[in-house]
C-alpha positions in Angstrom: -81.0 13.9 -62.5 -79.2 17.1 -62.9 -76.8 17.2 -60.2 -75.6 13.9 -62.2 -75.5 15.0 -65.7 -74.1 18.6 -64.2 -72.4 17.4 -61.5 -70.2 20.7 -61.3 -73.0 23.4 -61.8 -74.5 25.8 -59.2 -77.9 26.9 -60.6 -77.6 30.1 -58.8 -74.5 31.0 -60.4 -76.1 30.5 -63.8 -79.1 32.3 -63.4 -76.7 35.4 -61.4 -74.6 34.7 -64.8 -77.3 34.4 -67.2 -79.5 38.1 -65.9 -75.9 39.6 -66.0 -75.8 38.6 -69.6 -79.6 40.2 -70.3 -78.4 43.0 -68.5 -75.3 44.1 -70.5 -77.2 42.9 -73.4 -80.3 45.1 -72.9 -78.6 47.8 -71.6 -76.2 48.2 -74.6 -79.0 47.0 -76.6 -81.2 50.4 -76.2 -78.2 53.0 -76.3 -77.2 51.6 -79.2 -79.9 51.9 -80.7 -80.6 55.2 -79.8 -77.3 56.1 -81.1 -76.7 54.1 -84.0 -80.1 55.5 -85.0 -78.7 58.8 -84.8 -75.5 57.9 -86.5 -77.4 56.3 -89.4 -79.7 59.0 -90.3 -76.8 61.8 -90.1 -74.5 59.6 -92.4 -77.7 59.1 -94.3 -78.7 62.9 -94.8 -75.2 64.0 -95.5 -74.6 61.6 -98.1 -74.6 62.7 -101.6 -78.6 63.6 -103.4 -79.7 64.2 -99.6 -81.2 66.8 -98.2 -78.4 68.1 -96.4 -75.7 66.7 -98.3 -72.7 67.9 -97.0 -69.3 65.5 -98.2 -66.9 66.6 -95.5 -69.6 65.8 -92.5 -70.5 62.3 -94.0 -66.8 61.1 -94.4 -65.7 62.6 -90.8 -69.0 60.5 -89.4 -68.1 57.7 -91.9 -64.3 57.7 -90.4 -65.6 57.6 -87.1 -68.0 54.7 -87.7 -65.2 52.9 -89.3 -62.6 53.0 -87.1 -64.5 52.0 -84.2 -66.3 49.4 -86.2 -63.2 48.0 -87.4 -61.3 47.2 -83.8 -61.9 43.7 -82.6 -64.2 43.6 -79.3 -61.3 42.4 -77.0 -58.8 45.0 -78.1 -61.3 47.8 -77.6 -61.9 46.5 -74.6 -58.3 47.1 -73.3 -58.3 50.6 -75.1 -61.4 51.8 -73.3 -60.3 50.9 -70.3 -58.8 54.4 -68.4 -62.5 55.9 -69.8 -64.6 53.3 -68.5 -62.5 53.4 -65.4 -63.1 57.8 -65.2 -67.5 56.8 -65.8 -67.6 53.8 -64.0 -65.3 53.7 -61.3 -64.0 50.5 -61.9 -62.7 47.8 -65.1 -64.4 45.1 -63.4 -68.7 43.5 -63.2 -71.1 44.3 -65.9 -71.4 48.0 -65.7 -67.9 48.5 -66.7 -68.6 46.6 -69.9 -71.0 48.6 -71.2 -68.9 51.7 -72.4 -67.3 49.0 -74.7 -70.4 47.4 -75.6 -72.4 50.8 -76.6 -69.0 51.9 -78.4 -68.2 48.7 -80.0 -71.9 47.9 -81.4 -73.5 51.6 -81.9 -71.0 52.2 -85.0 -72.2 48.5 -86.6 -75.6 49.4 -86.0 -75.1 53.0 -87.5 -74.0 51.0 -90.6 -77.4 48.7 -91.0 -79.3 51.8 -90.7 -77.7 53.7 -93.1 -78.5 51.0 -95.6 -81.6 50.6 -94.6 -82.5 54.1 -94.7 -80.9 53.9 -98.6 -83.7 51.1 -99.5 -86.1 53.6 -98.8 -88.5 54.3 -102.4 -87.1 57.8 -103.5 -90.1 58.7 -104.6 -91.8 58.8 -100.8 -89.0 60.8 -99.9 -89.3 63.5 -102.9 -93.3 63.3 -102.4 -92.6 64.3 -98.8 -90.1 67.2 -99.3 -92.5 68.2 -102.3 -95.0 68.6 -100.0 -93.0 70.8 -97.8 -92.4 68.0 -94.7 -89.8 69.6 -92.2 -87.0 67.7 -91.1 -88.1 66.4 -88.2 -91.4 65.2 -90.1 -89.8 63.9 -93.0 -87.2 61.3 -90.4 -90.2 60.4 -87.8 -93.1 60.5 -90.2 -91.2 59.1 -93.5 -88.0 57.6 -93.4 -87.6 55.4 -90.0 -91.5 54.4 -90.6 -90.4 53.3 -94.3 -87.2 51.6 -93.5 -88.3 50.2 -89.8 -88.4 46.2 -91.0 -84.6 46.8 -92.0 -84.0 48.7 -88.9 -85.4 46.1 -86.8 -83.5 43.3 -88.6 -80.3 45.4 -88.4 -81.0 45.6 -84.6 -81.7 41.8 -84.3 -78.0 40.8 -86.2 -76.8 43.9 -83.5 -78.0 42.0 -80.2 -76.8 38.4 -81.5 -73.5 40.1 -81.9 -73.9 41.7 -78.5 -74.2 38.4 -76.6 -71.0 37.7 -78.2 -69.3 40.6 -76.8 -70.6 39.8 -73.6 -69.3 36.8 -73.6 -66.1 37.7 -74.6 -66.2 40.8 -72.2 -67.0 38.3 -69.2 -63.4 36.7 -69.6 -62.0 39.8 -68.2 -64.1 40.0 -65.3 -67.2 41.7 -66.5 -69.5 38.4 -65.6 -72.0 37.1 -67.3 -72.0 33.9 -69.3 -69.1 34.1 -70.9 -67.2 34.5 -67.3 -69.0 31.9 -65.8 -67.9 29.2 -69.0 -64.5 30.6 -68.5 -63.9 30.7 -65.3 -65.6 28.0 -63.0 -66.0 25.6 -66.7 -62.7 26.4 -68.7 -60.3 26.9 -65.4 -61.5 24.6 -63.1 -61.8 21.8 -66.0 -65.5 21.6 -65.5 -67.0 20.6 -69.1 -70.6 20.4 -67.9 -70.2 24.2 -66.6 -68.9 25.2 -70.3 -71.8 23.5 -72.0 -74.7 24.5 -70.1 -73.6 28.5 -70.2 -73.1 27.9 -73.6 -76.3 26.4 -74.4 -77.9 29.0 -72.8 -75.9 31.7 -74.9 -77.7 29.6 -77.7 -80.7 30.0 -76.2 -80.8 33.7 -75.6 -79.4 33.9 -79.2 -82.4 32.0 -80.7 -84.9 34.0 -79.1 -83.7 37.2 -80.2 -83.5 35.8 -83.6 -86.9 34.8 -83.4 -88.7 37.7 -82.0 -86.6 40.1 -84.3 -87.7 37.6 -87.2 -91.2 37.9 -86.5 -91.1 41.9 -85.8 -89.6 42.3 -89.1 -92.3 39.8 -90.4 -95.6 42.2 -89.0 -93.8 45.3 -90.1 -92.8 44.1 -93.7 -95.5 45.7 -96.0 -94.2 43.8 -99.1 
């Protein structure tokens, strides 16, 4: 039944494809979010009325963020290419896409946190410093738990947009979906290879929507 509605596809080669895919995806996933984390709360607490305001920090940080944030996927890609070639030791497979990944989604992310960390009640955050809450205390104990259903929503749009770049990354030989639709669907003329990676992009895309929907959901106190 499936060899003749798929005539051209090689299950093997879409589940190699498809864990590639998860890989880059989770991979990238967790450092950026470690460092978009970190990104977010500096821009956060440098910003003006913060606790360590400080305007020349948050618009060097802000630059940073912006500039990477602002280069399409592909050309960054290109760009990054003599550094992922020093840290990786190659430009090709699906380690070697995830300097570009990390660097092309951690800035984004640093954005949604930053926001998120904004639509945190002012008065929890005054109540906390009144109170005499260190650093530390005030962003473990205060400000990520307050703002964590906007940081997990923020994360949820990051990994959609991550399965994107992968897919765009596999064109130029870092595997994954997006090679496979490319190269043995696209090149070879093979339509039924096309549709069935990208289905499963669709797939993967739908259930990170929905588990990041019903994280959010459980964490929401509203």
């Amino acid at each position: 039944m499936l060899e003749s509605l798929f005539p051209h596809l090689k299950v093997e080669s879409l589940l190699d494809a498809t864990w590639e895919t998860l890989y880059m995806t989770g991979v990238a996933g967790m450092a950026t979010l470690i460092l978009g984390i970190i990104l977010g709360v500096m821009l956060f607490l440098t910003s003006k009325g913060q606790l360590f305001q400080n305007r020349p920090v948050y618009l060097l940080i802000s630059a940073v963020v912006n500039i990477f944030r602002s280069i399409p996927f592909i050309i960054l890609i290109v760009l990054l290419i003599p550094f992922t070639k020093t840290i990786v030791g190659t430009i090709l497979g699906a380690n070697a896409a995830l300097p570009a990944l990390i660097v092309g989604a951690a800035p984004f992310y640093a954005r949604l946190v930053e926001i998120g960390l904004r639509e945190v009640d002012k008065g929890v955050i005054e109540a906390a410093r009144a109170m005499g809450a260190k650093t530390h205390t005030l962003i473990f104990r205060v400000l990520l738990p307050e703002s964590s259903p906007a940081l997990v929503s923020g994360m949820t749009v990051t990994l959609i947009a991550l399965v994107s770049y992968t897919a765009m990354a596999g064109v130029i030989g870092a595997g994954g979906l997006g090679n496979l639709a490319y190269l043995e669907g696209f090149q070879r003329n093979h339509g039924d290879v096309t549709l069935v990676a990208t289905l499963t992009i669709l797939v993967i895309v739908f259930v990170i929507q929905f588990i990041g929907d019903l994280i959010t959901t459980t964490l929401d106190k509203r």
